[in-house]
C-alpha positions as CSV (number, residue, x, y, z in Angstrom):
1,X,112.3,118.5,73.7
2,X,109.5,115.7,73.3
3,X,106.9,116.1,75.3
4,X,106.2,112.6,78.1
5,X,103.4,110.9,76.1
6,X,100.1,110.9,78.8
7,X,97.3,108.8,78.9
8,X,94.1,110.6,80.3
9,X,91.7,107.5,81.9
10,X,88.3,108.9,82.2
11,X,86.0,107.4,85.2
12,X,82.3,109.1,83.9
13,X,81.2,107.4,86.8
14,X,83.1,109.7,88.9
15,X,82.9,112.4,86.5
16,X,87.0,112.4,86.5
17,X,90.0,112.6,84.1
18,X,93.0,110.7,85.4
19,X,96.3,111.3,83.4
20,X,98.9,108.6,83.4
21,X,102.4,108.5,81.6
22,X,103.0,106.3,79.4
23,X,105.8,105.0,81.4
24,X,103.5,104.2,84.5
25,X,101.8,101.8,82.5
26,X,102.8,98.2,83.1
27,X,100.0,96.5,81.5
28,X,96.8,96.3,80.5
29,X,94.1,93.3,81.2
30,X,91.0,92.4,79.6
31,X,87.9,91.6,81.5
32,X,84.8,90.7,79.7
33,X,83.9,94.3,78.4
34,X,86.0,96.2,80.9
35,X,90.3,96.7,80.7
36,X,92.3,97.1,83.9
37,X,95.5,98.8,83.9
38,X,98.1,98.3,86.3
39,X,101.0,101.3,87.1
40,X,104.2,101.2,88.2
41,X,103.4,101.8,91.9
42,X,100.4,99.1,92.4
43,X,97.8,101.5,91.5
44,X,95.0,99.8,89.6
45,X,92.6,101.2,87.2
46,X,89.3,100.1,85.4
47,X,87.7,101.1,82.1
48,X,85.0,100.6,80.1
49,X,86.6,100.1,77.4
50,X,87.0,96.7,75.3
51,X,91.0,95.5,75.1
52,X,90.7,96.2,70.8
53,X,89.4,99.9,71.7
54,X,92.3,100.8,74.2
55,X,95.2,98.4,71.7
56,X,94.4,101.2,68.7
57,X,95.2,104.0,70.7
58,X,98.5,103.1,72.4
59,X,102.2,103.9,70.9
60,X,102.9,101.0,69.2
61,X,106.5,101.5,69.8
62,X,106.1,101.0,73.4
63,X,102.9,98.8,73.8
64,X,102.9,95.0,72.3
65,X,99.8,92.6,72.8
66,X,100.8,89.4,73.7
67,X,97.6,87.7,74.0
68,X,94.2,88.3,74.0
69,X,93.9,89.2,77.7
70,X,97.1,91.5,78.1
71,X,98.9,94.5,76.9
72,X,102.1,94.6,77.7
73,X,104.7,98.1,78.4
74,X,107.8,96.8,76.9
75,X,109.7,99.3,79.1
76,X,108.9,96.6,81.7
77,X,110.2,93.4,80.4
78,X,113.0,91.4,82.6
79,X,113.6,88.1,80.6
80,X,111.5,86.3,77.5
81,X,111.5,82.3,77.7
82,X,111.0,81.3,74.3
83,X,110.4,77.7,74.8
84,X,107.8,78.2,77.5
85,X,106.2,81.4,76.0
86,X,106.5,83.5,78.6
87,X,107.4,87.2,79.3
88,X,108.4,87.8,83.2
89,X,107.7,92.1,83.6
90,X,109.3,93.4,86.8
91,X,107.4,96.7,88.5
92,X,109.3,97.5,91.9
93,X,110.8,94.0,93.1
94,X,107.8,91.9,91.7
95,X,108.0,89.6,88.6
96,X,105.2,89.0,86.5
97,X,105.2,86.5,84.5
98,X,102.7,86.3,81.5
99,X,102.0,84.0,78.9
100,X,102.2,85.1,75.3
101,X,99.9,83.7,72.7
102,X,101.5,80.9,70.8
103,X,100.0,82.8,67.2
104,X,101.6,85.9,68.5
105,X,105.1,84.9,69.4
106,X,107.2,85.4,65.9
107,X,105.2,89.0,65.8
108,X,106.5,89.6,69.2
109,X,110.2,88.5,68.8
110,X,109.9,90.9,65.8
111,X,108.9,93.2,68.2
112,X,111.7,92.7,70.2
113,X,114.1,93.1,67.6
114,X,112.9,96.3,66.5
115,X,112.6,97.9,69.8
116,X,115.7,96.7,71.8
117,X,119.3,96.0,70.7
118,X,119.6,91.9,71.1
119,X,123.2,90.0,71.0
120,X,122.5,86.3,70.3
């Protein structure tokens, strides 16, 4: 058995560890020199971390940038609009949508491809 891939979030403000699965994650979003995460269940987090520092570290099986700002879980995709550039992530009953970065859109279709079985 595999064990659930964890992310431990450390607040040194607090002086805490907070471990997250993987699959809580929904996305991450860049804020000057800070990242926010969002889970599955509206919980938000904050790091001090820069959006390149956190991107190197996560399975990249499972995490895909899709612009400078976000990070997306591809466990949470609903529905890709190629023509508009736009991923739509659903946590609970809310939709997300998010733009992806026109110089990253044939990297993420590839992406796409490779991680999910598409009929066209």
């Amino acid at each position: 058995m595999t064990p659930e891939k964890t992310l431990i979030l450390t607040d040194k403000k607090k002086n805490e560890l907070c471990l997250k699965r993987v699959k809580e994650i929904v996305y991450f979003e860049t804020a000057g020199c800070c990242t926010h995460i969002l889970c599955c269940k509206g919980n938000k987090y904050k790091m001090e971390k820069r959006m390149s520092q956190v991107e190197e570290k996560l399975p990249e099986e499972d995490f895909f940038r899709i612009h400078k700002s976000f990070i997306i879980n591809a466990a949470y995709i609903k529905k890709v609009s190629i023509s508009e550039r736009k991923v739509i992530l659903l946590n609970g009953n809310e939709q997300i949508p998010l733009e992806i970065a026109h110089r990253r859109l044939k990297e993420f279709l590839d992406f796409m491809h490779k991680r999910f079985i598409i009929f066209e």
